[in-house]
N, C-alpha and C positions, 0 to 999 in steps of 0.2 A: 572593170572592177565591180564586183558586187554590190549589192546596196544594203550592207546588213550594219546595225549598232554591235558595238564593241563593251563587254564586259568585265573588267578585269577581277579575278581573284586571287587569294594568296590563300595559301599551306596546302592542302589537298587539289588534285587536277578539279577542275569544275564541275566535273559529273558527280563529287563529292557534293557539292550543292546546290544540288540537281533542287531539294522541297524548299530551298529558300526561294528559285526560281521560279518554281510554279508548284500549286498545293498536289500533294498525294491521292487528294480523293478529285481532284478533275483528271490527273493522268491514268489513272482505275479506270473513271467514267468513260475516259476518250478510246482506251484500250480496247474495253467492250465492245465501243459502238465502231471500228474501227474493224476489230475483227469479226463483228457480225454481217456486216459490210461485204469485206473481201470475200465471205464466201456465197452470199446472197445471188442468185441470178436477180435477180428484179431489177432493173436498172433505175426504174422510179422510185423503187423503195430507199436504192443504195443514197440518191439525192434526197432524198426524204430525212435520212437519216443524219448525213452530213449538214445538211442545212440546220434542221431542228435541233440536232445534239450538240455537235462540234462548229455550230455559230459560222461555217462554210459560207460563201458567195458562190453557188452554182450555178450558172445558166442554163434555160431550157435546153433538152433534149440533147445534154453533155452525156456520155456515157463512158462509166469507171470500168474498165475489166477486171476481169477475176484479179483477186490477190495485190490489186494497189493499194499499197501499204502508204499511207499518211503521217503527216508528224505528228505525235502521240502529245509530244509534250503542248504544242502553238499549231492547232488543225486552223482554228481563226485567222493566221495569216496567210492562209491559200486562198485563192481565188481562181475561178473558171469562169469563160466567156459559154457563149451559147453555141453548141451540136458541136463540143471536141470530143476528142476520142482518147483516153486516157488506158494506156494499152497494159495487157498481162505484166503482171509482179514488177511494175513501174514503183517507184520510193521516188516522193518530195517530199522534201525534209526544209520545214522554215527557222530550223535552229541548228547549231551543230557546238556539241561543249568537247573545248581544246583544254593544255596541260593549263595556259595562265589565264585562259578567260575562256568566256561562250559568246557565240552572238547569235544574233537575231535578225531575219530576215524575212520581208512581205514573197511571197511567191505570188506572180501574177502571169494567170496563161490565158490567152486572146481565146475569140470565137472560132471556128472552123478549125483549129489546131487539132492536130495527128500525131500524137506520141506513140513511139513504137514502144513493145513489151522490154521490160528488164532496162530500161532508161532511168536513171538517178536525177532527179532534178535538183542542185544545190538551195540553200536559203540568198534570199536576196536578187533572184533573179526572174525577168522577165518576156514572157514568148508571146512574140504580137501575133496579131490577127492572122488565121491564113498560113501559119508556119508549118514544116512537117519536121519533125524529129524521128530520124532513124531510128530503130532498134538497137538499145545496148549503150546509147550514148550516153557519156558524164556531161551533165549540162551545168556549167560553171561560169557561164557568164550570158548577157543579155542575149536572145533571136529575133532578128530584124523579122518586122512585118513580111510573110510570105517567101522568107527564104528556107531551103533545106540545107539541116545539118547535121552532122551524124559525126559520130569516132569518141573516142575517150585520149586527149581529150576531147572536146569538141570544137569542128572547125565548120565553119561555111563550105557547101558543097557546092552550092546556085541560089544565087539571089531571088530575091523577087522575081527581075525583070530577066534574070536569063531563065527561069521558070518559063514565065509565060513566054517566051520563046521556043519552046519545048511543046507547048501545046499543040 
């Protein structure tokens, strides 16, 4: 299971109240630096960016590819460890607003981690250290340290330890 807070609403679906949730002029602000981002080659600048604007935990020598779309609303609860690789028109998303509530969740992805391009990272989830995520994966629940996983949904492909048997 995920690890997100539950918010409950009534009368309109949640996206209805979307500015009670978080103010109008920080989702502007995040917008911006978000899409000036995505299209930046500079890979220092793109951490530059996330860090100083949208209050990111980025580790050294993480690298965003083109077109990774961030959550606009909560960029704050994403976190990256040091030299991952954050692939082409990748989306983590640390929120997600349903018909009776939205919730909320920390997205936390380890050091040496390999996200393949066009992967959706859900809110609430965690990828240790060392993990490789396929291309294209829906990532909806925690990745063990060092294992590869890949599919929509996503499933364990090799562990850690049948990894390193593969070397």
């Amino acid at each position: 299971m995920r690890n997100t807070s539950r918010h409950p609403v009534s009368g309109a679906n949640s996206l209805w109240h979307v500015y009670k949730t978080v103010p109008f002029w920080k989702v502007v602000k995040n917008f911006l630096v978000i899409q000036l981002a995505r299209y930046t080659p500079f890979l220092s600048m793109k951490n530059w960016l996330y860090r100083t604007f949208l209050k990111m935990k980025v580790g050294d020598k993480t690298s965003f590819a083109l077109m990774v779309m961030l959550d606009v609303m909560f960029p704050e609860k994403i976190s990256v460890g040091e030299n991952s690789v954050i692939g082409y028109n990748t989306t983590i998303l640390a929120h997600e607003y349903l018909i009776k509530e939205y919730r909320l969740g920390e997205v936390k992805i380890g050091s040496e981690v390999m996200i393949g391009a066009n992967t959706t990272i859900l809110p609430g989830v965690e990828i240790g250290d060392g993990a490789i995520v396929s291309a294209g994966t829906l990532v909806h629940k925690d990745v063990p340290a060092g294992a590869f996983v890949g599919g929509n949904p996503m499933r364990i492909i090799y562990t850690k330890e049948e990894m390193e048997k593969r070397k």
